[in-house]
C-alpha positions in Angstrom: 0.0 0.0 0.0 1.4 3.9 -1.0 2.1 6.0 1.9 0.8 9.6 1.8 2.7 12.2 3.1 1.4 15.5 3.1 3.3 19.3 3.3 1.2 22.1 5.0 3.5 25.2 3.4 1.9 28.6 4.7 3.6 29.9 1.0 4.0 29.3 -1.9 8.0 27.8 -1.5 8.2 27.3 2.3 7.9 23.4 2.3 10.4 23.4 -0.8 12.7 25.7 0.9 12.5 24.5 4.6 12.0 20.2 3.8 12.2 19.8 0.1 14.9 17.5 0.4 12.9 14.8 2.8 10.0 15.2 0.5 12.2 14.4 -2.8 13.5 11.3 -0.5 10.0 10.3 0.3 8.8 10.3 -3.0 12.2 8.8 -4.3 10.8 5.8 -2.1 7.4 5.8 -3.6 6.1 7.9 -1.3 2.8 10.2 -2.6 4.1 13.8 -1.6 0.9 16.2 -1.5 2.4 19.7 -1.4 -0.6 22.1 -0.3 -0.2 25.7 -0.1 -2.4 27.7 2.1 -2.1 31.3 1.2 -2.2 31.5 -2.7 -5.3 32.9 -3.5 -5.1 35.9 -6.1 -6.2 39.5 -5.2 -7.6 41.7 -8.1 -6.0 45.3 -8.3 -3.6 45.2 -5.4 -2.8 48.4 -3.3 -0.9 49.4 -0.8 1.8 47.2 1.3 0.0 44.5 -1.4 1.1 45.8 -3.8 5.0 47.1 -2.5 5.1 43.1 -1.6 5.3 42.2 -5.5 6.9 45.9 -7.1 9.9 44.9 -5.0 10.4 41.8 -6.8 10.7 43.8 -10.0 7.2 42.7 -11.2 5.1 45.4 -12.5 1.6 45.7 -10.8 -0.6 44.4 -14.0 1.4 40.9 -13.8 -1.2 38.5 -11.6 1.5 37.9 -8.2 0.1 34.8 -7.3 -0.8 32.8 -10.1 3.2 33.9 -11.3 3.8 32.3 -8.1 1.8 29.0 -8.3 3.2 28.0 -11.3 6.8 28.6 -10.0 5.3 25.8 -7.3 4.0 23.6 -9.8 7.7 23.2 -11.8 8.9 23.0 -7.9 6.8 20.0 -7.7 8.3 18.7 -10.7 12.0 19.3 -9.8 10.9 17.3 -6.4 9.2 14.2 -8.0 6.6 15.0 -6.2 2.3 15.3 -7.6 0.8 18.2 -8.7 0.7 20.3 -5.6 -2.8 21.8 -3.9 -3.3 25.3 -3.9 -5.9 26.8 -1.2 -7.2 29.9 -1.9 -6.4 31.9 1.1 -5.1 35.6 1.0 -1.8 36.4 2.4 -1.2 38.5 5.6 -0.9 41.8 3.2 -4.1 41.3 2.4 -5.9 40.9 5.7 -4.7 43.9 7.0 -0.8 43.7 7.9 0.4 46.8 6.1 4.3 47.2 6.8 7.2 44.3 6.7 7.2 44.7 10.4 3.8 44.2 10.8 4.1 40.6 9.1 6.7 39.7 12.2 4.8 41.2 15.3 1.2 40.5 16.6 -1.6 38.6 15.0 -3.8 41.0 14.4 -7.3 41.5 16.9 -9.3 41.3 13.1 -7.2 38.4 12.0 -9.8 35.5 12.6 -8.3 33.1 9.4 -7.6 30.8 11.9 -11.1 29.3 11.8 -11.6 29.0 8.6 -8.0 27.2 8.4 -8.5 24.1 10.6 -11.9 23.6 8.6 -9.8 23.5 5.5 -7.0 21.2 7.6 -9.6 18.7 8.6 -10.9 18.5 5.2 -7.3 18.1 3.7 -6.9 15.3 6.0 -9.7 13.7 5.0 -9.1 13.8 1.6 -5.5 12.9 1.3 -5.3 9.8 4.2 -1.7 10.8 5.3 0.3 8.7 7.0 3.2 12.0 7.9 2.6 15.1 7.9 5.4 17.7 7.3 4.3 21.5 9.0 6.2 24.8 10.2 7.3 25.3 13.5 7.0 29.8 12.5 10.8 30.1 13.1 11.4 34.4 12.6 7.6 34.4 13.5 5.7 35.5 10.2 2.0 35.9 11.1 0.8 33.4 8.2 3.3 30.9 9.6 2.2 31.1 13.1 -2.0 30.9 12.1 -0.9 27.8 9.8 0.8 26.3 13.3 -2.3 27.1 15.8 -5.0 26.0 13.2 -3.2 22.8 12.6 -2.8 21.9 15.8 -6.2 23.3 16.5 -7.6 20.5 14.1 -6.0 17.8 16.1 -3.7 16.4 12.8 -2.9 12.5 12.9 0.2 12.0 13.8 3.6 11.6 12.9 4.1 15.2 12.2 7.7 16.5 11.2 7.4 20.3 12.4 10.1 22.0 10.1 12.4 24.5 10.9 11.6 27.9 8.5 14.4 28.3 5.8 15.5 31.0 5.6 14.8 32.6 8.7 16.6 30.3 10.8 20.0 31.3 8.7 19.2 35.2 8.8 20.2 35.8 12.4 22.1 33.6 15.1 19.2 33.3 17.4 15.5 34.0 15.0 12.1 34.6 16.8 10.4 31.9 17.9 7.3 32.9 19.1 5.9 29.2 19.5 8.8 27.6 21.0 7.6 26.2 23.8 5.2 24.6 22.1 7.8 22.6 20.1 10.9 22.6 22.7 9.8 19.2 24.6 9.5 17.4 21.2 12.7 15.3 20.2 14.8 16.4 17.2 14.7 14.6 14.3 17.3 15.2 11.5 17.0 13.9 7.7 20.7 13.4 5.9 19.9 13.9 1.9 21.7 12.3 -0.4 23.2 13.8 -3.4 20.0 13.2 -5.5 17.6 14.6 -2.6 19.9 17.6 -2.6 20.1 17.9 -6.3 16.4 17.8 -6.5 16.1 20.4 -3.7 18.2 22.8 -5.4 16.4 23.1 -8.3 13.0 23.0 -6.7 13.9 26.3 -4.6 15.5 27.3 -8.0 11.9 27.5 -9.5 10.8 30.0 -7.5 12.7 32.4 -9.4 10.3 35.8 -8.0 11.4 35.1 -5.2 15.3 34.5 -5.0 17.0 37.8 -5.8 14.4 39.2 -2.6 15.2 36.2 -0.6 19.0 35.7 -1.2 20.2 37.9 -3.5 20.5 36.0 -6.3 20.9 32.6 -7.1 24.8 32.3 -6.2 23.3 33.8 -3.1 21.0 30.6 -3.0 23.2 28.2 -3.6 25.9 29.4 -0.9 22.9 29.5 1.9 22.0 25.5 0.9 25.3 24.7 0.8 25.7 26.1 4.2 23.1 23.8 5.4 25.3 20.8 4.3 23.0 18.3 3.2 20.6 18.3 6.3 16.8 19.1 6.9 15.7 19.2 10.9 12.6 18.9 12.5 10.8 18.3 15.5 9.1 14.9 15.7 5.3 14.2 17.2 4.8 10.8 17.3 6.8 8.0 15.9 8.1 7.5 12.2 6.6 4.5 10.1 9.3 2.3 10.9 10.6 2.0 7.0 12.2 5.8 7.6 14.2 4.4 9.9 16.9 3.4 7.4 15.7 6.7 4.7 18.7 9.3 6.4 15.9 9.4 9.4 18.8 9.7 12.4 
């Protein structure tokens, strides 16, 4: 029987960028990777901090942000091995209100009530894809979309195992990044993913295919590169629950 495992990225490259290389190894073992993206839902006519969010990747305001952007997920997908991934159409924190960069990293806001609607969408994504491992965010540097993906997740009571990732690249930006939800990780065991060369290959290319995103992120893809080089061929995570017992021997230590 296929095992399912399933990828809750808050955007549209955090799962490639923070566990792509454990989800290229799980499919690489006939794994079914689902790769669903919460916040990719398009916004007509943009304004505002909406707006600034895409002019200052060089894209002109007519261009269509997020569709650009769910197609640089879908050749990430490819890159990956992985299925077509699952797009769910909710709006990103610049367009619920958050209206400055610092705004993104501070308080949820009081009128910020996604979180609802999320875990409904979380139970039925459970339903409908059966997985056996789920792969989530821990909100390392604290973004507000990353934290309500966290709380409504855990809010809808997931099956477990759950691999909580740690955000890439916010956990390279500074020596010690926010961690507004540490304590609810800290008590969980550590578990680290070796890749192999193919996983990392694979990995490379998939954050490669986010290409509105790389000169913003890391200054280029030299700039890319170096930062997942750094990284020297390792994914971590914090466990819940226990590992089908056939990951044991995957570059599971």
């Amino acid at each position: 029987m296929t095992r399912t495992a399933l990828a809750v990225s808050p955007h549209l490259d955090d799962a490639a960028f923070s566990a792509g290389g454990t989800l290229a190894r799980l499919a690489a073992r006939g794994w079914r990777v689902v790769m669903a993206t919460i916040f990719t839902a398009s916004v007509a006519d943009p304004r505002g901090f909406a707006l600034a969010c895409q002019l200052d990747k060089g894209l002109a305001p007519e261009i269509d942000y997020m569709a650009l952007r769910r197609e640089e997920d879908r050749a990430a997908a490819v890159a990956l091995g992985i299925d077509e991934p699952v797009h769910l159409p909710f709006r990103e924190a610049p367009h619920r209100g958050y209206a400055s960069a610092p705004e993104l990293f501070a308080e949820l806001r009081a009128d910020d009530r996604i979180g609802a609607n999320l875990a409904d969408a979380f139970e039925r994504l459970v339903a409908d894809t059966g997985p056996d491992l789920i792969l989530a965010p821990q909100a390392v540097g604290g973004h507000v979309d990353h934290i309500q993906v966290v709380r409504a997740l855990r809010g809808a009571q997931p099956p477990l195992p759950v691999l909580w990732w740690r955000d890439f690249p916010y956990t390279v930006r500074t020596a010690e990044p926010k961690e507004p939800l540490r304590a609810i990780f800290a008590h969980l065991p550590e578990q680290v993913v070796r890749l192999d060369a193919e996983a990392e290959r694979r990995k490379a290319e998939a954050c490669g295919a986010y290409a509105s995103q790389i000169g913003f992120q890391f200054g280029g893809r030299e700039g890319l590169h170096a930062r997942l080089a750094a990284e020297d061929g390792v994914e971590r995570f914090r466990l819940q629950g226990r590992l089908p017992p056939e990951l044991h021997d995957a570059g599971f230590a």
